[in-house]
LOMI-125541 format. One record per residue (C-alpha): x, y negated, z; residue in three letters. Coordinates in steps of 0.25 Angstrom, whole numbers, padded with zeros to 4 digits, always signed. Layout:
# LOMI-125541
XYZala;...
***
This chain:
# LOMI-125541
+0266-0051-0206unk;+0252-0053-0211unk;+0247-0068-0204unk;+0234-0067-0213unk;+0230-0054-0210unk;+0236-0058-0194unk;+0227-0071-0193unk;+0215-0063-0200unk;+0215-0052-0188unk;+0216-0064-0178unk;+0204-0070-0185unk;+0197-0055-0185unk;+0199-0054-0170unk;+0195-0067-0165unk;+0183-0066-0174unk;+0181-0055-0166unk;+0185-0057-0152unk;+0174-0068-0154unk;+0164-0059-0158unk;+0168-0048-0147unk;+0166-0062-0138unk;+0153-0065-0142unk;+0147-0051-0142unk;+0151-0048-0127unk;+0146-0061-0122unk;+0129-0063-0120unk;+0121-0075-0127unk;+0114-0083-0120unk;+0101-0076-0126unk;+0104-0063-0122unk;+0104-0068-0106unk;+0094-0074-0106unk;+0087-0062-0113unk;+0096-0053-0101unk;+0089-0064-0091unk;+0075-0062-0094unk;+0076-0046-0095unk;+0083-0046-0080unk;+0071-0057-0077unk;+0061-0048-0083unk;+0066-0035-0075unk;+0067-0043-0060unk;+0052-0049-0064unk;+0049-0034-0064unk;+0055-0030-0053unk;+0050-0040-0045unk;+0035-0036-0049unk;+0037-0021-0048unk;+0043-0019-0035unk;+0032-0025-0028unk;+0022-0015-0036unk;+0029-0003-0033unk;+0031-0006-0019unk;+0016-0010-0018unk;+0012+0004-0026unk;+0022+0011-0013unk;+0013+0003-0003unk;+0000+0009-0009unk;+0006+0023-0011unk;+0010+0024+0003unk;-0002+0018+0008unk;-0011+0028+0002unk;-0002+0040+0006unk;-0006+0035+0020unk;-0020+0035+0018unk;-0020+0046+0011unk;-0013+0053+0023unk;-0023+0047+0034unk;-0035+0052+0024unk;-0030+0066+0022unk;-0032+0066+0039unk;-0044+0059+0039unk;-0050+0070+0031unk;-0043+0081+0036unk;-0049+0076+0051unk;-0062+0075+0043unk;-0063+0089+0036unk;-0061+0096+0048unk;-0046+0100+0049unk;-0044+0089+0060unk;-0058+0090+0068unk;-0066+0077+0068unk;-0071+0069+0057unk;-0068+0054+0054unk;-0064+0045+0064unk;-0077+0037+0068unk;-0068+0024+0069unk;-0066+0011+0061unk;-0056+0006+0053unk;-0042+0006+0057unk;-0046+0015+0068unk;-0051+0025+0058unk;-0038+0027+0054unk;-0031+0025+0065unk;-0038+0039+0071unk;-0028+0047+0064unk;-0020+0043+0074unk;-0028+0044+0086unk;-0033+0058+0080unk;-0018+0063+0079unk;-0019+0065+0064unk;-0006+0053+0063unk;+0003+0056+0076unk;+0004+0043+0083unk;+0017+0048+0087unk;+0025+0048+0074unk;+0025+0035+0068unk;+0027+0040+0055unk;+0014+0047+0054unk;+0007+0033+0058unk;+0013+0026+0047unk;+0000+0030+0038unk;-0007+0020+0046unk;+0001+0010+0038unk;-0001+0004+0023unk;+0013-0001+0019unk;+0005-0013+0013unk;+0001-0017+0026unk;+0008-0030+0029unk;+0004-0030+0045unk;+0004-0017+0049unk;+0014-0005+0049unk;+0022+0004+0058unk;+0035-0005+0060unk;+0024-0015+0067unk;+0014-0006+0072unk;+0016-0003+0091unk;+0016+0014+0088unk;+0013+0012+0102unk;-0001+0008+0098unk;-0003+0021+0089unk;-0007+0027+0104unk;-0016+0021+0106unk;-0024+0025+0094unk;-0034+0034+0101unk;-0049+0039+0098unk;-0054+0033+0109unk;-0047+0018+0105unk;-0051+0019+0090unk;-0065+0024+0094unk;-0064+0010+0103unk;-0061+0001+0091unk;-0047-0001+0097unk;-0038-0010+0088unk;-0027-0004+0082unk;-0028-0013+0068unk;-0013-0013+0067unk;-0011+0002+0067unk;-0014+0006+0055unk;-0014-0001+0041unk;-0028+0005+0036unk;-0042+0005+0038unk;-0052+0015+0040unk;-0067+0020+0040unk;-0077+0012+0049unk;-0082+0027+0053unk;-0087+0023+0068unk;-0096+0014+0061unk;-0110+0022+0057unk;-0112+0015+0044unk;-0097+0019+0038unk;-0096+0033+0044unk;-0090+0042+0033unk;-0102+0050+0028unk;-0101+0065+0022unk;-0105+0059+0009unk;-0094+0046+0009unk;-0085+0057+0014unk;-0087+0066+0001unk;-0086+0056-0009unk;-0075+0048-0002unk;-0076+0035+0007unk;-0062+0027+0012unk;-0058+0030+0024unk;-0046+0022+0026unk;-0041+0010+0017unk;-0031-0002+0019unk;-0037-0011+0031unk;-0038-0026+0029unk;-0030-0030+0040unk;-0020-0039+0035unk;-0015-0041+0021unk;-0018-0032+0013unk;-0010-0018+0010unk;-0011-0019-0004unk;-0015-0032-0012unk;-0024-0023-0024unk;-0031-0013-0015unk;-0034-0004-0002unk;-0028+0010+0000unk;-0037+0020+0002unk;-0041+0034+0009unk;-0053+0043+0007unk;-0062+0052+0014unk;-0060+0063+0004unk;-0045+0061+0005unk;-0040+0051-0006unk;-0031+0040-0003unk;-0030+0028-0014unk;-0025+0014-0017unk;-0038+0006-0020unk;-0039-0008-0028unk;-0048-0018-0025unk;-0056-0017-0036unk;-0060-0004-0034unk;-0067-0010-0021unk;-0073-0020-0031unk;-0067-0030-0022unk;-0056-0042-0025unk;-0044-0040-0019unk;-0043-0049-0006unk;-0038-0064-0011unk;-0028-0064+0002unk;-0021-0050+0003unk;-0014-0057+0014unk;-0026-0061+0023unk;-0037-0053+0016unk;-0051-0055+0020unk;-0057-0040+0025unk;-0061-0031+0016unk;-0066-0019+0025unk;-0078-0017+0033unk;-0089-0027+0031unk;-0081-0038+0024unk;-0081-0030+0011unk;-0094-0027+0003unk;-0085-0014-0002unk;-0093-0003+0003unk;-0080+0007+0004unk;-0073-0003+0011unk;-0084-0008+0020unk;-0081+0007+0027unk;-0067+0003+0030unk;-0061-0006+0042unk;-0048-0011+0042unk;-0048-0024+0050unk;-0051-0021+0067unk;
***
């Protein structure tokens, strides 16, 4: 027997079983360094969830204006007879239904009416029931039927806002969020045009601030707002 070169591998192996130990363990550094990483990553998370789910919102809402536009002109350039609809606001757009251009009878067809940003309004609350009522003869009436759709229209049965050949060719709004209720989108208004275009617009580009209450906003159609575009538009009945 050797006992020197025994004790020296038993000195050799525990020098190195404590240096296996202190490898596979983590220092108090590297956790909190672990901590801030995971801290940073659900901070990120948490901010861009609510972005993208906001930047879906404003997709879809201008796929529907975009799809109620493409009728509007459609009707307008001949391929449905008659022109646009000579009602105000809501009503406006709600003659896509009492023309038959969205079949009241297919529920799927009316959900264009509705902005997914819209906090008081949409199809799980809306009576379908109501949607037959929705005829010429009401809307020419001034019928109230605020809570069927999510969107505002042209104030076209007023003279001093009917579409003119000119505004038509360069391209007036026709439809854009109302202002009933908070707002759809805190930053901006959907819009549709009457040479077809469909966009998401910011506040600025209305040279306007963006309402201090997006809950309760004051009204920012019609002859509350000094924005001549939007001074066409009607959401509230």
């Amino acid at each position: 027997m050797h006992p020197t070169t025994t004790s020296g591998a038993a000195r050799s192996f525990g020098q190195t079983g404590r240096h296996a130990g202190r490898q596979s363990g983590f220092s108090f550094i590297e956790i909190l360094v672990v901590m801030g990483i995971i801290s940073v990553l659900v901070s990120m998370v948490v901010v861009l969830i609510p972005n993208i789910q906001e930047q879906s919102r404003k997709t879809k809402s201008v796929d529907n204006v975009r799809s109620m536009i493409i009728l509007m002109v459609a009707r307008r350039t001949g391929k449905i007879s008659g022109g646009y609809p000579p009602y105000n606001g809501k009503n406006f757009v709600l003659s896509l239904v009492a023309t038959g251009q969205l079949d009241r009878r297919n529920p799927q067809n009316l959900e264009v009416l509705f902005s997914p940003g819209d906090q008081s309004y949409n199809m799980e609350r809306v009576d379908i029931e109501r949607y037959k009522d929705v005829k010429k003869s009401a809307l020419k009436q001034g019928a109230d039927f605020h809570e069927l759709t999510s969107y505002a229209g042209r104030r076209n049965a007023d003279q001093e806002h009917l579409v003119t050949s000119d505004q038509e060719k360069m391209g007036t709004m026709l439809i854009c969020d109302d202002d009933d209720g908070a707002l759809h989108h805190s930053d901006g208004l959907v819009t549709g045009w009457s040479n077809g275009a469909a966009r998401f617009m910011e506040w600025e580009e209305f040279d306007m601030l963006a309402p201090e209450d997006p809950d309760h906003p004051e009204p920012f159609l019609g002859d509350d707002t000094e924005n001549e575009m939007l001074q066409h538009m009607w959401g509230r009945e």
